[in-house]
C-alpha positions in Angstrom: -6.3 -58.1 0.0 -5.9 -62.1 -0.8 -5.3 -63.5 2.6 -5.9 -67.1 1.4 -1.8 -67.6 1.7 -1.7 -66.1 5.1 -4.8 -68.0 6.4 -3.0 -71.0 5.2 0.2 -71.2 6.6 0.2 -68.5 9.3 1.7 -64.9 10.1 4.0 -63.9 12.6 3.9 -60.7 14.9 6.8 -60.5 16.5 6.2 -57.4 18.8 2.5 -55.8 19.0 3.1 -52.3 20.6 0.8 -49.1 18.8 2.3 -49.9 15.3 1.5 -53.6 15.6 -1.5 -53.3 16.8 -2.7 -50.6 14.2 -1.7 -53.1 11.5 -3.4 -55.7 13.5 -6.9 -53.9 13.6 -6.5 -53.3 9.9 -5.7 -56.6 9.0 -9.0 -58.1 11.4 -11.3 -55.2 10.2 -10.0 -56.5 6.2 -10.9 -59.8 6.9 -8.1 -61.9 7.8 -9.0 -64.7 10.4 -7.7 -63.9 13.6 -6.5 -67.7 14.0 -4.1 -67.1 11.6 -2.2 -64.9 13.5 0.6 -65.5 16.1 1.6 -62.6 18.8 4.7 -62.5 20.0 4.7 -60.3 22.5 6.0 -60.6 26.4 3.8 -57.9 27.8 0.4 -57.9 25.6 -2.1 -55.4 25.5 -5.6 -56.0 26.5 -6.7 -55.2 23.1 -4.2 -57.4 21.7 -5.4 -60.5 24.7 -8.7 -59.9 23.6 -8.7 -60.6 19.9 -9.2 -64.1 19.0 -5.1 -64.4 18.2 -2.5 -67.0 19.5 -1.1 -64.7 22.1 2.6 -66.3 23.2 1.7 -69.6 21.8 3.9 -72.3 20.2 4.3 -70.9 16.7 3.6 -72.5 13.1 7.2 -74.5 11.7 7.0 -72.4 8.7 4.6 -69.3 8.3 4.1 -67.0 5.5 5.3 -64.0 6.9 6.9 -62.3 10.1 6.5 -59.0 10.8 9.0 -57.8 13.1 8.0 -55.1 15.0 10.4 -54.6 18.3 12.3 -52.2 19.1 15.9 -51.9 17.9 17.2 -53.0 21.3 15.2 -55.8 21.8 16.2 -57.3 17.9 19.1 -59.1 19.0 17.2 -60.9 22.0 14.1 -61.7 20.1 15.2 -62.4 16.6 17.4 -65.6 17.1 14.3 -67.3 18.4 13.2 -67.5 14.7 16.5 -68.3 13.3 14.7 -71.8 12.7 12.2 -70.0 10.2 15.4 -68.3 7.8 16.7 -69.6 4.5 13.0 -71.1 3.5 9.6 -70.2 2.3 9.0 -67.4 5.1 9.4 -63.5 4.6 10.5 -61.3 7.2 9.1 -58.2 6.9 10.7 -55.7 9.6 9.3 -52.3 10.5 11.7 -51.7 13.7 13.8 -48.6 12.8 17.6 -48.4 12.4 18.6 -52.4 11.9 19.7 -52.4 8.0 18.8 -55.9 5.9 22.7 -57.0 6.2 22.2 -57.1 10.0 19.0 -59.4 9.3 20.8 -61.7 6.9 23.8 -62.4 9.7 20.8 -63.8 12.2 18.4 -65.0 9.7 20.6 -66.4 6.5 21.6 -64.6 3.1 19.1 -66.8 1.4 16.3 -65.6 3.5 13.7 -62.9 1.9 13.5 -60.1 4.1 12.0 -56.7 3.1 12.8 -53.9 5.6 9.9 -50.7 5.7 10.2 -47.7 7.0 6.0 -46.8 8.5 5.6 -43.1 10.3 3.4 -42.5 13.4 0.2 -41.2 11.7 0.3 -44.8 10.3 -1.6 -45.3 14.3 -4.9 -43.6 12.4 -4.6 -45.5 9.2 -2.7 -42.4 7.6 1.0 -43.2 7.3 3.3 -43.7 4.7 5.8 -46.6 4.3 8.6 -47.3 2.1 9.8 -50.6 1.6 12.7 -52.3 -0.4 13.9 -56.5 -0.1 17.2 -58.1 -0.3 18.0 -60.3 -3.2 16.3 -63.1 -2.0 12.9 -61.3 -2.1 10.9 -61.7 -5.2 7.8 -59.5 -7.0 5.4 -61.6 -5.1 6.8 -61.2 -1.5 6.6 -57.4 -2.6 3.7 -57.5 -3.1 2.6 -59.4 0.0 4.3 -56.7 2.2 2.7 -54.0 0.1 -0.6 -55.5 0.8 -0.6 -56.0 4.4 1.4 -52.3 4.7 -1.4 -50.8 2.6 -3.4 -51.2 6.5 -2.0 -48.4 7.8 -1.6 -46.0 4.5 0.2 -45.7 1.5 3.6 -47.9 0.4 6.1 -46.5 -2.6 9.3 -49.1 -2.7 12.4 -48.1 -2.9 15.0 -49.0 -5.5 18.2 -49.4 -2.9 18.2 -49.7 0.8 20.7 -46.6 0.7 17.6 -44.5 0.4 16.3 -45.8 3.6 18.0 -43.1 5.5 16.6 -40.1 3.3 13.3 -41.9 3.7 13.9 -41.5 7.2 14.5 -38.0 7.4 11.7 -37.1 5.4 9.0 -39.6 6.2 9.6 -41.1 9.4 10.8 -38.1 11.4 8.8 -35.7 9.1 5.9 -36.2 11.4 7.5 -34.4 14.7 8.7 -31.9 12.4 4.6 -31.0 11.3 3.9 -31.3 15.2 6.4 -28.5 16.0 5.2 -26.5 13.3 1.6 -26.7 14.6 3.4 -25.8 17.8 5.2 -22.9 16.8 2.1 -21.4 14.6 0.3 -21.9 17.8 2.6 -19.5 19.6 2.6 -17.2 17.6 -0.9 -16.7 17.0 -1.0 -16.4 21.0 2.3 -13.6 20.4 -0.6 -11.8 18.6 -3.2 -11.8 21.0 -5.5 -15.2 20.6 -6.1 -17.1 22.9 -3.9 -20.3 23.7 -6.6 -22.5 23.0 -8.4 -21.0 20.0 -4.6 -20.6 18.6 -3.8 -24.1 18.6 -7.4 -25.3 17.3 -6.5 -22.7 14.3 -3.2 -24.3 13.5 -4.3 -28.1 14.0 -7.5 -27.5 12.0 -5.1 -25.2 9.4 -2.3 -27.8 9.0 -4.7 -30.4 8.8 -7.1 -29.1 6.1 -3.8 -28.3 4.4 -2.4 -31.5 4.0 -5.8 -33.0 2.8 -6.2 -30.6 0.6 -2.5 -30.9 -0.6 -3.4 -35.0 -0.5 -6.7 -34.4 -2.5 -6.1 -31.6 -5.0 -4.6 -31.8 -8.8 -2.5 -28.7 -8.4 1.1 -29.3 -6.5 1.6 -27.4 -3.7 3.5 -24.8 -5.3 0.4 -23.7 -7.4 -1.6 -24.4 -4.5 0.7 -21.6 -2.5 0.2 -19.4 -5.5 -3.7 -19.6 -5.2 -3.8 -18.9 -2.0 -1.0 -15.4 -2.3 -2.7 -12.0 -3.2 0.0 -9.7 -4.5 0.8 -7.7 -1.7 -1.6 -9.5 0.7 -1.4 -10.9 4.0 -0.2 -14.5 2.7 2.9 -12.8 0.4 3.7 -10.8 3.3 4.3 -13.8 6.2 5.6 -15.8 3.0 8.3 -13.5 2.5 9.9 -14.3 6.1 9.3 -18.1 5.8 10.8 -18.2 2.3 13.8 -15.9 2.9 16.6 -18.2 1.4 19.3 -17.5 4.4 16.6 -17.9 7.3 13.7 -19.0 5.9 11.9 -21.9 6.0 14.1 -23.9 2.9 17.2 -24.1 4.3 16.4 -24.6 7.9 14.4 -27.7 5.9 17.1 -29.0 4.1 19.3 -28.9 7.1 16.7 -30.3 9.2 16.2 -33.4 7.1 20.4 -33.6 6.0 20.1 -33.7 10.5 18.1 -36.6 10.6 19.5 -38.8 7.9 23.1 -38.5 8.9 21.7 -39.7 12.2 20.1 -42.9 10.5 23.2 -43.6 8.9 25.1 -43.4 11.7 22.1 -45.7 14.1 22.8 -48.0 11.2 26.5 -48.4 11.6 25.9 -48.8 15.3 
């Protein structure tokens, strides 16, 4: 990435907890100069003190981005200290959960560009997935710039309306619990058929894991990679014919799982 605009005028990290900090590492290991960033942050790692960063220093008049990263009770507390920075040259770019763009525009300014993302957890390994959309203010290169500095921690896909932040939500950015129980429950019950506890969960972290890289990696979609792997009248069709049952199975406990999780983000974002 092009950090020459960055290095320039200066970025912004309001809030450097694990998510911050994962982006920070990427940026600094991509090559952007560490005196071009600003940490906001009242209680600092020791990573975070360590880096060559302005750590709770006076911050540049009018930067090139900030990232907000705080959590959603913190936003009204925080934000209004960079009210100064709306309606000019600065994007906000805000990865806290649950605080729509409208919400930004009442502290910030309607003319201010502000693209909201929505980053999940494995993002803290370099693995995550974000999607982001911007308010009408935003233009193709601010897109861009938030792609580019997203693309630290994983892949981006952009959104075409903000109203798909909440399905994004329940897919994406709760999706990863939802793998972690499942690793939990195939755990279980390899130990409800007499493995160990320990050699059952390494089998189902090291199965779910080579999974999803192969899903990642592989031409075929997962569908025909299901069918590869499903002998007729094999082991595989026979467990698949209790997780695909269409009343109990695993497709409509899904679908309810992720309906779950969006109405939630809907109603976080009404407050």
């Amino acid at each position: 990435m092009d950090f020459s605009q960055i290095e320039t005028r200066g970025l912004v990290l309001l809030g450097c907890g694990k998510m911050g900090s994962a982006m920070l590492a990427g940026w600094l290991r991509d090559g952007l100069r560490a005196d071009a960033v600003w940490v906001q942050d009242p209680y600092p790692s020791d990573w975070v003190s360590a880096q060559e960063v302005h750590v709770n220093a006076p911050l540049p008049a009018s930067p090139a981005i900030v990232l907000v990263a705080v959590k959603p009770q913190m936003m009204a507390e925080a934000l209004p200290s960079l009210a100064a920075m709306g309606a000019g040259k600065t994007l906000f770019l805000s990865i806290a959960a649950g605080t729509p763009i409208p919400a930004y525009e009442g502290m910030l300014g309607a003319d201010t560009p502000i693209i909201r993302a929505m980053p999940n957890t494995p993002a803290a390994i370099g693995q995550g997935i974000t999607a982001i959309v911007g308010n009408a203010t935003t233009d193709a290169e601010d897109l861009d710039l938030a792609e580019g500095l997203l693309r630290a921690i994983g892949d981006v896909v952009r959104l075409e309306d903000e109203t798909q932040m909440d399905a994004v939500t329940g897919v994406s950015g709760s999706g990863p619990a939802y793998v972690f129980h499942m690793i939990e429950c195939l755990a279980a019950a390899g130990e409800a058929q007499g493995l160990s506890s320990d050699l059952s969960m390494q089998l189902a972290k090291a199965t779910v894991a080579g999974a999803g890289a192969l899903a990642m990696q592989a031409q075929d979609d997962p569908a025909q990679l299901r069918i590869n792997v499903t002998s007729p009248n094999g082991t595989t069709q026979a467990g698949l014919e209790v997780l695909m049952d269409e009343t109990a199975g695993l497709p409509s406990l899904m679908t309810a799982t992720v309906m779950a999780a969006t109405h939630r983000s809907k109603e976080l974002a009404r407050g």
